[in-house]
C-alpha positions in Angstrom: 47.3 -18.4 -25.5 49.7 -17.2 -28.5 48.4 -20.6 -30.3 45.1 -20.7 -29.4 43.6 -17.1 -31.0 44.9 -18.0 -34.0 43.2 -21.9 -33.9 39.8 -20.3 -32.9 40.1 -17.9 -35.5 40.6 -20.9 -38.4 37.9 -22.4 -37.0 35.7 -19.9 -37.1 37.2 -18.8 -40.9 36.5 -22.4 -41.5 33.0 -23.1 -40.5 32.4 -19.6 -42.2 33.3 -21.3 -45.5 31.7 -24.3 -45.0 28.2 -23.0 -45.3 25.9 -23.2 -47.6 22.4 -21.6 -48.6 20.1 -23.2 -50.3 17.0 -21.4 -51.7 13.4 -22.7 -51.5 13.0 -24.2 -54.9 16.3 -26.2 -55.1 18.3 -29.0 -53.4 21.9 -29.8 -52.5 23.3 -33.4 -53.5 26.6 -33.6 -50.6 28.8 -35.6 -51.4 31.4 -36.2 -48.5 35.1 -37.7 -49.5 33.0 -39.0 -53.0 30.4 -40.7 -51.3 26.2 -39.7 -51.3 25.8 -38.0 -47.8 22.6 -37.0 -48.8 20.3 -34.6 -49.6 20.5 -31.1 -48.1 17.9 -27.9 -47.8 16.4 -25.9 -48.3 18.0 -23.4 -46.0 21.5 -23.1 -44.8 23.7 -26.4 -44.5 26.7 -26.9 -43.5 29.6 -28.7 -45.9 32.3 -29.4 -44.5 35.5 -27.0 -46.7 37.5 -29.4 -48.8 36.3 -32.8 -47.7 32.3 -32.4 -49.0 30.9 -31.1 -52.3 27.7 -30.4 -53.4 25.5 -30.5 -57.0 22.6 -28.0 -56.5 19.4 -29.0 -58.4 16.4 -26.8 -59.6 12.9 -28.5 -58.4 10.8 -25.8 -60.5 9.2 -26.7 -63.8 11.4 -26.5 -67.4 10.1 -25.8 -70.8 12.6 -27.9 -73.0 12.1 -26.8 -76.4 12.2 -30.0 -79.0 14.3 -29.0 -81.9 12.1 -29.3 -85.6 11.9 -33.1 -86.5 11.6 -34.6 -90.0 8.8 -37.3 -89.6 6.9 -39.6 -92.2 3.6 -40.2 -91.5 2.0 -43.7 -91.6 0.2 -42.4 -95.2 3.9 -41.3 -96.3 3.2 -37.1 -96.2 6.8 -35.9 -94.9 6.1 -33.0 -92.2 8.1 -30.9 -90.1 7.6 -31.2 -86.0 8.2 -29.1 -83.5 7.1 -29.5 -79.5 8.0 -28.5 -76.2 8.5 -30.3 -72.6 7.5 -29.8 -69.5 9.2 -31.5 -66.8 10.6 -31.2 -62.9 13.3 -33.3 -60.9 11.4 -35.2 -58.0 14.7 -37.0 -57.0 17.7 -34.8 -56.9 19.6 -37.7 -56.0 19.1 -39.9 -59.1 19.1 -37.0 -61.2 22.8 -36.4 -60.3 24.1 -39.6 -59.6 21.9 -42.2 -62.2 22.5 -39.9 -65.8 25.3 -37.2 -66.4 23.4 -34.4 -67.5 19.6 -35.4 -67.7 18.8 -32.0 -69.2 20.9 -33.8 -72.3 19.1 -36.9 -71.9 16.2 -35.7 -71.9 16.0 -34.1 -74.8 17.7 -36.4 -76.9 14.7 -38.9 -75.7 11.7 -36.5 -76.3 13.2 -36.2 -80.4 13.5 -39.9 -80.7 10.4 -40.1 -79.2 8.5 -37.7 -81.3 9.8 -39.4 -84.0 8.4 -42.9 -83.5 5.1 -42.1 -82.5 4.2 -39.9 -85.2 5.6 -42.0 -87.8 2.8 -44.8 -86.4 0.1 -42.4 -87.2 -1.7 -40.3 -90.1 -1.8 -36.8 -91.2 -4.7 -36.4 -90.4 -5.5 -38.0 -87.0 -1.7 -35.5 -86.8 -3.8 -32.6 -87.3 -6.9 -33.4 -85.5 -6.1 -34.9 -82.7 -3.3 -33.9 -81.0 -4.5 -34.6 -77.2 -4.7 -37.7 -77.8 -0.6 -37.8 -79.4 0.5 -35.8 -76.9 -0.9 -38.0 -74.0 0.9 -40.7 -75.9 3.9 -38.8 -75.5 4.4 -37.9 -72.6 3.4 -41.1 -71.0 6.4 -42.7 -73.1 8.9 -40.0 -71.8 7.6 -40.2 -68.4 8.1 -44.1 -68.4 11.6 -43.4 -69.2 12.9 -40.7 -67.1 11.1 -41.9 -64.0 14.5 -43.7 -63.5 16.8 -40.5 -63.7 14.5 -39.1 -61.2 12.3 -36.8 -63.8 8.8 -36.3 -63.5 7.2 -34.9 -66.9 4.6 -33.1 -67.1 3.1 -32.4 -70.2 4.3 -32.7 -74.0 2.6 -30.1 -76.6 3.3 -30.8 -80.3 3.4 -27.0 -81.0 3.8 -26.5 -84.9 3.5 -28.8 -88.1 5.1 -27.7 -91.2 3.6 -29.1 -94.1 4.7 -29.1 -97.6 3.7 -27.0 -100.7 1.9 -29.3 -102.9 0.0 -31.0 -99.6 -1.3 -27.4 -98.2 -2.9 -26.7 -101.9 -4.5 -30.3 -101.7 -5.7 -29.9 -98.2 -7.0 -26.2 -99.7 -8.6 -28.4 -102.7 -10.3 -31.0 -100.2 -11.5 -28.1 -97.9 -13.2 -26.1 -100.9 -14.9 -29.0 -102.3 -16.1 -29.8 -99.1 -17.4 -26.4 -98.4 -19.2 -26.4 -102.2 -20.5 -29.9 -101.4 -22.1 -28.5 -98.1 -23.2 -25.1 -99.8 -25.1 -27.7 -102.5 -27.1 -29.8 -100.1 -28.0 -26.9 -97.9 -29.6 -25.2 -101.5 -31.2 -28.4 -102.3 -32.8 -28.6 -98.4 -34.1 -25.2 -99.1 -35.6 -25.8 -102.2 -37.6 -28.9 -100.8 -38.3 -27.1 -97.5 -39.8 -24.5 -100.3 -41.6 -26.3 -102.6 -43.3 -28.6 -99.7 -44.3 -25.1 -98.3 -45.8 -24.2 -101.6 -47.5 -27.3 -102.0 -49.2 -26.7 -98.3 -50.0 -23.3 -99.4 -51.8 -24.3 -103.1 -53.8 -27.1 -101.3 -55.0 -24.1 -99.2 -56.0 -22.0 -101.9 -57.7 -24.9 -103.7 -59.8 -24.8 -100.7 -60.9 -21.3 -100.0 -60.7 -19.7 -103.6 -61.0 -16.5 -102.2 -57.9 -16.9 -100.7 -56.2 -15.9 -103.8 -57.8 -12.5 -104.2 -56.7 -11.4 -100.8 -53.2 -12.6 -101.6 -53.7 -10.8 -104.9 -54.7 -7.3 -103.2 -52.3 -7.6 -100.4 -49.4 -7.9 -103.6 -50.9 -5.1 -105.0 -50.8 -2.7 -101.6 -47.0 -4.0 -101.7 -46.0 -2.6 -105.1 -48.5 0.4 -105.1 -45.9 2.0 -102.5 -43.1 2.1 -105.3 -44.6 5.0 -107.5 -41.8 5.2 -109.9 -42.2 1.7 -111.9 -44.8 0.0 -114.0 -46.1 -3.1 -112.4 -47.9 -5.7 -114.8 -49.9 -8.0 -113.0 -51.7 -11.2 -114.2 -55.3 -11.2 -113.4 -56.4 -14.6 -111.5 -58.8 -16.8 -113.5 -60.8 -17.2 -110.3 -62.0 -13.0 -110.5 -63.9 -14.1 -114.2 -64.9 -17.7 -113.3 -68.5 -16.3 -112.3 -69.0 -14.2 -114.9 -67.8 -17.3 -117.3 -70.3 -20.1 -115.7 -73.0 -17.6 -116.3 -72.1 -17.1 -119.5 -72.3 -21.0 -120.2 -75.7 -21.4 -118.3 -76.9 -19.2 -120.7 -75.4 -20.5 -123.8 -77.3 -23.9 -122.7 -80.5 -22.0 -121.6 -81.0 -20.6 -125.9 -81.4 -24.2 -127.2 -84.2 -25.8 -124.5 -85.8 -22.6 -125.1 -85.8 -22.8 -129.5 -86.7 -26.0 -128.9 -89.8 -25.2 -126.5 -91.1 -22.7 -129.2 -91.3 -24.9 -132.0 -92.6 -27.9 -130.7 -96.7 -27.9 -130.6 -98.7 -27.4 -127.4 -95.7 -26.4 -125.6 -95.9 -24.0 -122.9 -93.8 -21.0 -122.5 -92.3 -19.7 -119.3 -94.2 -16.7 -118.3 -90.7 -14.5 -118.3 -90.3 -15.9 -122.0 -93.7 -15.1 -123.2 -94.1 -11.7 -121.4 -90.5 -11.2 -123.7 -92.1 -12.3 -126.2 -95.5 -10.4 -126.1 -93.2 -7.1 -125.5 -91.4 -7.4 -128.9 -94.6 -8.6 -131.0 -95.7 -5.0 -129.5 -92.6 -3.1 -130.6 -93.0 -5.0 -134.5 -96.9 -3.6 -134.5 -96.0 -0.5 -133.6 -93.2 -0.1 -136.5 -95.8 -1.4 -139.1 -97.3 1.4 -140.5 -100.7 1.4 -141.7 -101.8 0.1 -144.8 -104.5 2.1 -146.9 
């Protein structure tokens, strides 16, 4: 009985230092006497003091930060590169037993990486289309690290440093473009405006009167402003009447000399009542002879 408290109380001291909790989002990798026992939790476990060890191993997602990387395009532009990782261990097992430290490894892959694949492309397709680069990445990684047991997610190239003298010709570039833009859009306008204008003469050649509407519907505009002198043109259509009159009777003074002198030619009756009117006034102003 002496011997016995003392044995239960060992054991009990013992299988008290044997366990283990593991949380939720990690793993145990037991080793017992140097050899894989397995993998344990979540939960408590039990290791057995001073014969098993254990490697515990986060399942949640990491952000590994890649370190700024000097890469020269395929055109030859030097750039600076920066990106970050996501990744997860699916297999605790091959993460410990496969690589020493796979956080290590990992990251020392993503740079080389990131290296090589942007060297095979161009600053611009760099700059434009970066879904496309990352999914390049990260299928390269993932290839890779599937053996250690790491899944990645997703790789983000998150900043691109470019130098002096290539920021001030991309600025060039951009500005040229912009005036190039701003000069066809003008040039669209002013054909958009003078096809308009067109439309709207071959209207007006139509209905003449058109003008003068347009013409009193400019002057109800301006009459508003009372503190200016407006000068307007006057429309050639307003005299055209008073101007074709003017030339019908211009042509009407010849044909009617002409009918006067020639003999047995008869005069209009408007004509010769004008006519008989001012023989009347000349007889009148005639004074009488003695």
């Amino acid at each position: 009985m002496d011997l016995l408290l003392p044995l239960l109380l060992a054991a009990v001291l013992y299988s008290f230092a044997s366990l283990r909790v593991i949380r939720q989002y990690e793993r145990a990798v037991a080793f017992f006497l140097g050899r894989y026992w397995g993998t344990k939790g979540p939960g408590m476990i039990f290791l057995p003091a001073g014969f098993a060890a254990q490697k515990r191993v986060s399942l949640r997602i990491m952000a590994l930060d890649i370190p700024p990387q000097d890469v020269i395009t395929r055109d030859n532009v030097s750039v600076k590169v920066n990106a970050v990782l996501y990744m997860r261990v699916s297999d605790p097992a091959k993460a410990i037993i496969e690589i020493e430290d796979y956080m290590y490894a990992t990251s020392q892959l993503a740079q080389t990486t990131l290296r090589s694949v942007l060297g095979e492309v161009e600053l611009d397709e760099l700059l434009s289309d970066r879904e496309k680069i990352n999914a390049v990445l990260k299928k390269i990684i993932d290839e890779r690290t599937e053996a250690w047991g790491i899944e990645v997610s997703a790789v983000e190239v998150k900043d691109v440093d470019l130098p002096d003298q290539m920021k001030r010709a991309m600025a060039r570039q951009a500005e040229a473009e912009r005036e190039r833009r701003a000069k066809v859009i003008a040039a669209q306008g002013e054909l958009q405006a003078s096809e308009t204008l067109a439309e709207a003469a071959r209207n007006l050649a139509v209905e003449p009167s058109a003008i003068q509407l347009r013409y009193l519907q400019t002057v109800t505009e301006i009459a508003a402003e009372n503190n200016s002198t407006t000068i307007f043109p006057i429309p050639i259509e307003l005299f055209r009447p008073f101007l074709q009159a003017q030339a019908q009777a211009q042509s009407a003074r010849p044909a009617l000399a002409s009918g006067a002198e020639a003999p047995g030619a008869a005069l209009p009756a408007a004509d010769l009542s004008a006519l008989m009117s001012s023989l009347r006034l000349d007889a009148a102003r005639t004074p009488p002879q003695e």
